[in-house]
Every structure is written in structure tokens, then in C-alpha cells.
MARGUDO-215782 format. One line per 8 residues: number of its first residue (from 1); for each residue x, y, z of N, C-alpha, C. Coordinates in steps of 0.2 Angstrom, whole numbers, plus 2048, in hexadecimal, padded with zeros to 3 digits. Layout:
! MARGUDO-215782
NUM) X Y Z X Y Z X Y Z  ...
***
This chain:
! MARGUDO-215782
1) 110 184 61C 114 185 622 113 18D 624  113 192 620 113 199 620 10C 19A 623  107 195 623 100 198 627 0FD 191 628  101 18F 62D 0FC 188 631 0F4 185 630  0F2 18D 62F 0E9 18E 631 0E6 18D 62A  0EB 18C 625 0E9 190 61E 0E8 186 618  0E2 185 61C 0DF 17C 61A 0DE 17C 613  0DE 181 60D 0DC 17E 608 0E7 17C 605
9) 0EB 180 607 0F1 180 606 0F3 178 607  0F2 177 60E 0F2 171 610 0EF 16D 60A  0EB 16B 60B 0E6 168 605 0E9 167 5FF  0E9 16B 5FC 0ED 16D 5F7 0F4 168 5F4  0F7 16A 5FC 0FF 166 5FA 0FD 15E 5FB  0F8 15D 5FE 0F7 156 602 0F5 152 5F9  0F1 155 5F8 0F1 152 5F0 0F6 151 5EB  0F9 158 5EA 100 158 5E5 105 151 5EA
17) 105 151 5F0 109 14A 5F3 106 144 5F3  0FD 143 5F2 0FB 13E 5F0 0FD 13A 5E9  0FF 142 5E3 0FF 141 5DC 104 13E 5DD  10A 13E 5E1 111 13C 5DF 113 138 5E2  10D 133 5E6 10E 12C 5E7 111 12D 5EF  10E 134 5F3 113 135 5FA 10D 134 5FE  10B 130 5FF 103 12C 602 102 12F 60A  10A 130 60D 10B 12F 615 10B 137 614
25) 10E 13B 60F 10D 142 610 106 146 610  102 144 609 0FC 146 607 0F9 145 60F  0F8 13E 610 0F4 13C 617 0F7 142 61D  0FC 144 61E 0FE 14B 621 0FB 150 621  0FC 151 61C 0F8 159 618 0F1 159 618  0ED 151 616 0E8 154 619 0E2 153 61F  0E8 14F 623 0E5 152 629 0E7 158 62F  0EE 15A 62B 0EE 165 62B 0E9 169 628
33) 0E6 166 623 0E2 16A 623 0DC 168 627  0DA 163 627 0D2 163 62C 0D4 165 633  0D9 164 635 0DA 168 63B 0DB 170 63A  0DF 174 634 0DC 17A 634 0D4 17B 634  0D2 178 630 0CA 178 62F 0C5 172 62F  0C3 16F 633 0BF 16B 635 0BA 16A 631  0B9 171 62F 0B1 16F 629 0B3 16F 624  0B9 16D 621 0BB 16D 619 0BA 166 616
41) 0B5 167 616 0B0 160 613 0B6 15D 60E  0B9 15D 60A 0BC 15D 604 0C4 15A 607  0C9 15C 60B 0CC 159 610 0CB 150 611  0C4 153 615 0C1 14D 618 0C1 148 614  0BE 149 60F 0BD 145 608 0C4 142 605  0C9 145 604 0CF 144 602 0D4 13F 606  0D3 13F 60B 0D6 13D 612 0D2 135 610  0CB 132 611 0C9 130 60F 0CB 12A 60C
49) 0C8 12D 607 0CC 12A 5FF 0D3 127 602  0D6 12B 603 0DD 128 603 0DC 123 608  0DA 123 60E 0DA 11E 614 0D5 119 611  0D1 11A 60B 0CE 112 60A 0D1 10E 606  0D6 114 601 0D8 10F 5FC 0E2 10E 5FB  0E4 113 600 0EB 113 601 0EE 10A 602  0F7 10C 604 0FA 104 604 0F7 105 60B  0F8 0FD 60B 0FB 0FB 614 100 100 616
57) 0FC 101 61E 100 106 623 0FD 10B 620  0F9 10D 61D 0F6 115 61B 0ED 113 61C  0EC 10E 619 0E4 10B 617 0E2 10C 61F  0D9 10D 620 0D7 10C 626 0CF 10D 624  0CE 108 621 0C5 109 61F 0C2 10A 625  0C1 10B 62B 0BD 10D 62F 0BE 114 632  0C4 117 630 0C5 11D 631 0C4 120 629  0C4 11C 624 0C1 11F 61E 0B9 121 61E
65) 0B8 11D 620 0AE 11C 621 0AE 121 625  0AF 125 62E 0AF 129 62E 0B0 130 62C  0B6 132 628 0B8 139 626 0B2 138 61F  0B2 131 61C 0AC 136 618 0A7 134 618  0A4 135 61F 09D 134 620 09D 13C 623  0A3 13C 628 0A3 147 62B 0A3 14A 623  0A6 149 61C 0A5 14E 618 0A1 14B 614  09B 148 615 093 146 611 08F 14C 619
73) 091 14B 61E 08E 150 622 08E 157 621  096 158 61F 096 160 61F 093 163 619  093 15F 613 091 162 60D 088 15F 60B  086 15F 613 07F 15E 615 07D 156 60E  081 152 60E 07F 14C 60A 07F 14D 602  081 154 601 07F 156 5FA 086 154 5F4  08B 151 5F5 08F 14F 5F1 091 146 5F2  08C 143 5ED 08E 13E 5EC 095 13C 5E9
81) 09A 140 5EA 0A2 13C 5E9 0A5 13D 5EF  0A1 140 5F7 0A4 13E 5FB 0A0 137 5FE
***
């Protein structure tokens, strides 16, 4: 909160609230970060993940296929785990 623009912070928490089972919070965090930073391929990829394999009301496999098809583009293809 201390720096809005500051997307890896974001990121960050959006994980430590995935670990702890806060699915609707993680999902928050990291779409704060990709709107601090749009090309934080890694974000992208995290958001993802979550939206293909979250519960019901968080799941959206065509918005999953999206975000990580933009972070296979931003990392020019080169990381087979996005």
C-alpha cells in the first residue's frame, strides 16, 4: 500500500495469500501488480495458474489461457512453466 507502483511487493503478497488458502486475496495482488507493471510476465503467470485451477467463482480457464499466453509473449516464449 506504501507504493501502489511497486508490482513485485504486490506479487509477493499475492503468493504468501495464495499459500494461506486466500484465493480471492492472491487474485487481488496479482492483478495489482500487473497493473503496476504490465510486463511482469511472472504476475501474469501466477494470476493464471490460479484462475485455471482455483474453486468455483475464482476459476476462468479462458481468462487463464490468456494471461499465460501474454506471459509465454513477454518472456519471448522462452519459459516452458508459463
Amino acid at each position: 500500500r506504501a507504493d501502489p507502483k511497486f508490482a513485485l511487493a504486490h506479487h509477493s503478497v499475492g503468493v504468501l495469500l495464495n499459500g494461506k488458502g486466500d484465493v480471492a486475496g492472491a487474485q487481488a495482488c496479482f492483478r495489482d501488480a500487473i497493473r503496476a507493471d504490465p510486463k511482469f510476465a511472472r504476475a501474469h503467470q501466477q494470476l493464471a495458474w490460479l484462475l485455471a485451477t482455483g474453486p468455483d467463482g475464482i476459476r476462468s480457464g479462458p481468462e487463464a489461457v490468456r494471461l499465460a499466453t501474454r506471459a509465454c509473449e513477454l518472456t519471448g516464449f522462452k519459459n516452458a512453466g508459463y
